[in-house]
C-alpha positions in Angstrom: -9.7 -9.7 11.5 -11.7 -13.0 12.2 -12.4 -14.1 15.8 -13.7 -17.8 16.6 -15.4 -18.2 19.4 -13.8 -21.0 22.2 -16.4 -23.5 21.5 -15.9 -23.3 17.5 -19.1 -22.9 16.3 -19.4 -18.9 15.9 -17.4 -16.4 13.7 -16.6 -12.8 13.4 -15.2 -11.0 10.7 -14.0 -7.1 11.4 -13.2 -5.4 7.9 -12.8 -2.1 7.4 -15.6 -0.5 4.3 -14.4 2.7 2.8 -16.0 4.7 5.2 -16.3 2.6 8.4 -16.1 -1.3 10.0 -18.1 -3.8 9.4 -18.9 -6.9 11.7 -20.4 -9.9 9.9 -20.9 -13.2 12.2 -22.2 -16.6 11.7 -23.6 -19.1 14.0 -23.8 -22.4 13.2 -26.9 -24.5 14.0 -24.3 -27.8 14.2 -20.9 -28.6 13.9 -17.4 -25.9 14.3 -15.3 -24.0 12.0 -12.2 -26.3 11.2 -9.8 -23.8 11.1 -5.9 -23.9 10.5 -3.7 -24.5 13.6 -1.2 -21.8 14.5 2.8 -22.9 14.0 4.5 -22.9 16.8 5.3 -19.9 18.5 2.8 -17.6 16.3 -0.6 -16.6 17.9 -2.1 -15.8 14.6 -3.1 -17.6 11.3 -3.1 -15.7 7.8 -5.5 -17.2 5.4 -6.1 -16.3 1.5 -9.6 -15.0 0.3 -10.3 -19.0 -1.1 -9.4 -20.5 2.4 -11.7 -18.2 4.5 -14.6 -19.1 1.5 -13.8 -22.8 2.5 -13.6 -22.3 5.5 -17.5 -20.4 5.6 -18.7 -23.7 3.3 -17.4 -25.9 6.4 -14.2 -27.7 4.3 -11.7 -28.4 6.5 -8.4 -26.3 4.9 -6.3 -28.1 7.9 -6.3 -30.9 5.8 -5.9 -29.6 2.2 -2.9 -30.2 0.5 -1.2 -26.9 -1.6 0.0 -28.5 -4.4 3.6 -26.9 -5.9 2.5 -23.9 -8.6 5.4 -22.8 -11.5 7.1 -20.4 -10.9 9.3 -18.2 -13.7 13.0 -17.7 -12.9 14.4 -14.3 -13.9 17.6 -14.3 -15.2 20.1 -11.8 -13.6 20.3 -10.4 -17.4 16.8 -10.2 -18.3 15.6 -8.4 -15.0 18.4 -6.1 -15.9 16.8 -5.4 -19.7 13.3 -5.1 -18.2 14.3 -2.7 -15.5 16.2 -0.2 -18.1 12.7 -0.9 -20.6 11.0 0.7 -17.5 13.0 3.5 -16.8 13.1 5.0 -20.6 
């Protein structure tokens, strides 16, 4: 879970270690967290492990384009093969 303070320039991460939560926080001297922007309707924002790192090293991800990644088509009779492969 990570909590910014109103004003934008304190953090909170809750995370859960094996055996018990931790709380890690940062304060910065100058400046706010740029963080993501909720769509609308939603109260919450997920973000990958990369953003959150960007986000800590003050990059703005708001404003980062996500460039279209490949992406493998499976062929009706090839996830069929791969399933039976599987199941032998």
């Amino acid at each position: 879970m990570l909590n910014v303070v109103r004003s934008g320039d304190r953090l909170k991460i809750l995370y859960w270690d094996r055996d018990g939560f931790v709380l890690w926080y940062k304060r910065l001297e100058e400046g706010k967290f740029k963080l993501p922007r909720p769509r609308e309707g939603a109260r919450t924002v997920e973000l990958r492990a990369s953003e959150l790192a960007m986000i800590l090293d003050g990059i703005d991800v708001s404003k980062l384009k996500r460039v279209p990644r490949y992406e493998r088509t499976v062929r009706s009779g090839e996830e069929k093969s791969s399933k039976e492969k599987i199941s032998k």
